[in-house]
KOLBA-434000 format. One record per residue (C-alpha): residue number from 1; residue in one letter; x, y, z. Coordinates in steps of 0.2 Angstrom, whole numbers, plus 2048, in hexadecimal, padded with zeros to 3 digits. Each point is the difference from the previous one (the first is absolute). Layout:
N
+-----+------+-----+-----+-----+
: seq : type :   X :   Y :   Z :
+-----+------+-----+-----+-----+
: NUM :    a :   X :   Y :   Z :
...
+-----+------+-----+-----+-----+
// end
This chain:
66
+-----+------+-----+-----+-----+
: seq : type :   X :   Y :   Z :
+-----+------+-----+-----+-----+
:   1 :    x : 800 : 800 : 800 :
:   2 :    x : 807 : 810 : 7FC :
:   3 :    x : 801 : 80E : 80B :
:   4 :    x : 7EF : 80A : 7F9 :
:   5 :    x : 7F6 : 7EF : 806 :
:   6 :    x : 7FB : 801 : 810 :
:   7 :    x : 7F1 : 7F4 : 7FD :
:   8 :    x : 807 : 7EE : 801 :
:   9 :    x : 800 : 7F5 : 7F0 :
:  10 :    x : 7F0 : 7F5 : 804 :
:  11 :    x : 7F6 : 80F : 806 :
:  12 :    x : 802 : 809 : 7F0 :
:  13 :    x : 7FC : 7EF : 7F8 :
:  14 :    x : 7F0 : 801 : 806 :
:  15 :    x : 7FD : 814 : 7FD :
:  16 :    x : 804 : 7FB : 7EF :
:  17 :    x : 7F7 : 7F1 : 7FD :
:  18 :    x : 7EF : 808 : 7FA :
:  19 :    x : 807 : 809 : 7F3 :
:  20 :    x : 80B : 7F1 : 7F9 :
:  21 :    x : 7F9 : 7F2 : 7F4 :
:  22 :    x : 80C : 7F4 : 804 :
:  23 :    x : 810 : 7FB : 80A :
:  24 :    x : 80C : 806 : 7F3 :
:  25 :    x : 7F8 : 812 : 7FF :
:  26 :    x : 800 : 800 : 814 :
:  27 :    x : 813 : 7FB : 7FE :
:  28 :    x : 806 : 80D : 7F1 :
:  29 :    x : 7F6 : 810 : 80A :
:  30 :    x : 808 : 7F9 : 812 :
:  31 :    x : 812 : 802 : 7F6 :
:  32 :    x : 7FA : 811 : 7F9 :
:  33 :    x : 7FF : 807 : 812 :
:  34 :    x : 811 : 7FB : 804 :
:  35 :    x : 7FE : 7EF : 80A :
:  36 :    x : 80B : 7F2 : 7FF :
:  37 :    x : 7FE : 7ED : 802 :
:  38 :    x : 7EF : 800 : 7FA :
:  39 :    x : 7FF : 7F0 : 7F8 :
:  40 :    x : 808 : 7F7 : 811 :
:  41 :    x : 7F3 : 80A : 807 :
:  42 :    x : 7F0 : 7FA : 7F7 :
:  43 :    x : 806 : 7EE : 7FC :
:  44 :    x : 7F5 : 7F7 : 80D :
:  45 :    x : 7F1 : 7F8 : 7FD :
:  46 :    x : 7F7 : 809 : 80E :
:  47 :    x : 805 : 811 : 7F8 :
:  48 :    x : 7FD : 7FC : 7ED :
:  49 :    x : 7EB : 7FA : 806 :
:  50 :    x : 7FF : 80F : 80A :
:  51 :    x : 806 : 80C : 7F5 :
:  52 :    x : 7F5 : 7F6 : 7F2 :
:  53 :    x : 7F0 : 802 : 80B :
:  54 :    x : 804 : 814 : 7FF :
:  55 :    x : 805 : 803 : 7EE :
:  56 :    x : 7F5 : 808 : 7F1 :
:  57 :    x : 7F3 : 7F2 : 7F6 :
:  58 :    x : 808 : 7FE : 7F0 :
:  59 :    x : 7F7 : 80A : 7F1 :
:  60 :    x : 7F4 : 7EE : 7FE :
:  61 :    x : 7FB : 7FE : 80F :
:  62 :    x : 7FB : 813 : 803 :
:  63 :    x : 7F3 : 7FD : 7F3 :
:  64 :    x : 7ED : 7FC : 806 :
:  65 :    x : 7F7 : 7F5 : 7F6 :
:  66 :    x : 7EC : 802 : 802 :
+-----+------+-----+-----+-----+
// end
């Protein structure tokens, strides 16, 4: 983490989670702000559902059928 982070790594994960459609785009805008490590930090299993339960539907599953 670099010295303008204050917020730990996981935390801002989860800020930015909502915003993300997958784990890839979690990862390149985590690297963007400057933190480090974060594939060692979002390799787990527990992680990867958590942050999956949080992301963006893809473009498909945002549409409603009637």
């Amino acid at each position: 983490m670099s010295d303008q982070n204050t917020v730990p790594l996981i935390q801002r994960a989860f800020e930015l989670a909502p915003e993300c459609g997958s784990i890839d785009e979690l990862k390149r805008k985590l690297r963007a702000e400057g933190y480090a490590q974060v594939d060692a930090h979002l390799q787990g299993r527990l992680i990867k559902t958590q942050m999956n339960g949080l992301f963006l539907p893809s473009e498909t599953t945002r549409r409603v059928r009637f």
